[in-house]
N, C-alpha and C positions, 0 to 999 in steps of 0.2 A: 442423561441429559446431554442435547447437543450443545458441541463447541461452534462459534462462528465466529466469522469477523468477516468486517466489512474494508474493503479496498476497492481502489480506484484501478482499472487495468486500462492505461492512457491509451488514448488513439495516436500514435506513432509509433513509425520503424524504431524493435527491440531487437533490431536480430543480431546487432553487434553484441549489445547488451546479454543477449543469451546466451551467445556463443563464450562472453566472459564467464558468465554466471554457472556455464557449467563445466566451468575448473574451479571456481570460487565459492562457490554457494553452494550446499550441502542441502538445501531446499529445491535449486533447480530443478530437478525434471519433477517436483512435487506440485508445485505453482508456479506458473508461466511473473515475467516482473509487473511490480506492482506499487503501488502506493498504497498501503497501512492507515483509515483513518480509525477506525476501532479494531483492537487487539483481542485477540482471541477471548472469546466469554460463554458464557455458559447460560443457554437460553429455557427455558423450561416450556414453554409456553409453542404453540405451531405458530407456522414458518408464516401464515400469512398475518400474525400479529403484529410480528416483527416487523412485515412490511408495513402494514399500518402506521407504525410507530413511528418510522422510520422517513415515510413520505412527505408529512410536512417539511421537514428541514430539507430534504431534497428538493420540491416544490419552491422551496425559496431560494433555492442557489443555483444562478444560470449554470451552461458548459461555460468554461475558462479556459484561456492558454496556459501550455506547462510549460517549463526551462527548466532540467537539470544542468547545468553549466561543468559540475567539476565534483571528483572524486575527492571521497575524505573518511580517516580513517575516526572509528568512533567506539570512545570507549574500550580502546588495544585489543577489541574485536572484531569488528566490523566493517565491510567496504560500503561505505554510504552514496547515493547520489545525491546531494539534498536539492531541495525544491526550491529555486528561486522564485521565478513568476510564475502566480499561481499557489503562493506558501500561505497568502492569506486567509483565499479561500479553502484551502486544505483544513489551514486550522480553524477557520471559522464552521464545518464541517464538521471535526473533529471534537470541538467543543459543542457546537447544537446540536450530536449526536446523542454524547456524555448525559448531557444536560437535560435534554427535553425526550429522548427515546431510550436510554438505557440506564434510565431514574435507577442508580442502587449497583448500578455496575461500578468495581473496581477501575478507574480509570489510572492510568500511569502518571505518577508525579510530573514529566517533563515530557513532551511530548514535541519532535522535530521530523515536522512532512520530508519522510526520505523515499528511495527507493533500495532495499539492500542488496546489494550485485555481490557479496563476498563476504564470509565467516571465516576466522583464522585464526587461534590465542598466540601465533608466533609472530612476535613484532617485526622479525626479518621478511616473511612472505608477507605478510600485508605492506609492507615496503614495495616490495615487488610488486604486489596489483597494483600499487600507487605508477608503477612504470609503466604496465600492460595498459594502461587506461589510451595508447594513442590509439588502439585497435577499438576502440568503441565511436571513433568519429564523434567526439561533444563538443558541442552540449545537446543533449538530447532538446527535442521541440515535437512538441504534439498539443493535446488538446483531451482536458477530463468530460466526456459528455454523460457519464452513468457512475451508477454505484454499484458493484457486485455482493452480494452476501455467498459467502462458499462455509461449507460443511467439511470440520477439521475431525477425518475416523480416526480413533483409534487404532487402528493399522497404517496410520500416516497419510491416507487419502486425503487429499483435499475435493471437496464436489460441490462446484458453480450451482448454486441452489436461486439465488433470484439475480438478476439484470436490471437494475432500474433506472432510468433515464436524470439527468439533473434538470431542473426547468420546472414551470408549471406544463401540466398538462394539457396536451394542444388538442 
């Protein structure tokens, strides 16, 4: 059975953000950054179901502005950007996704529209990212105008499987 998940890969300059991400994040060159609005699950059913499934809720949610503003460490492992403008729609996203397309999917107890630029369990280097962060120029500023579905192998691959636009269809 495939794994997917659904994220947002915002329309703004990441190339600070990458440049971070690949001394920090242990995912980087596996997935370009991202915003997370469904975590990884496990789909049984073909891919163009999913989109099916999936459309109305995008259908109903324009593109929006993003603003990640500022680093923060999360959970003594994490380097987070979180989502200010734009955190509504994330989560409102995030839950009409839950809710009306992935009826029976394990959803996460708490759920916070981030981007993650950094994994670390040593409190001292995540200190550290907390200082490399002037080399990212923030707050980031861009603009969510799609939904990506990507395909999680097995062998670590991740593979951009659909592109969907946010908006009704024009």
């Amino acid at each position: 059975m495939a794994i997917r998940v659904l994220a947002i890969f915002p329309e703004m300059d990441t190339s600070a953000v990458e440049r971070f991400r690949s001394k920090w994040d242990p995912l980087a060159a596996a997935v370009p950054a991202h915003i997370t609005v469904a975590f990884p699950f496990e789909w049984s059913g073909p891919l163009p179901s999913l989109a099916t499934a999936i459309q109305p809720v995008l259908a109903a949610c324009a593109p929006f502005a993003l603003d990640l503003p500022a680093l923060t460490i999360w959970e003594d492992e994490y380097l987070f950007l979180l989502v200010d403008e734009g955190r509504e729609q994330v989560c409102w996203l995030h839950e009409s996704i839950y809710g009306l397309a992935l009826d029976g999917v394990q959803r996460p107890s708490h759920f916070v529209p981030h981007m993650t630029v950094g994994r670390c369990a040593e409190k001292a280097a995540l200190q550290a990212g907390i200082r490399e962060t002037a080399a990212m120029n923030l707050p980031l500023v861009g603009r969510a105008l799609s939904l990506t579905v990507y395909r999680r192998d097995e062998d670590g691959r991740r593979v951009r499987e659909l592109h969907m636009p946010l908006g009704p269809a024009s």
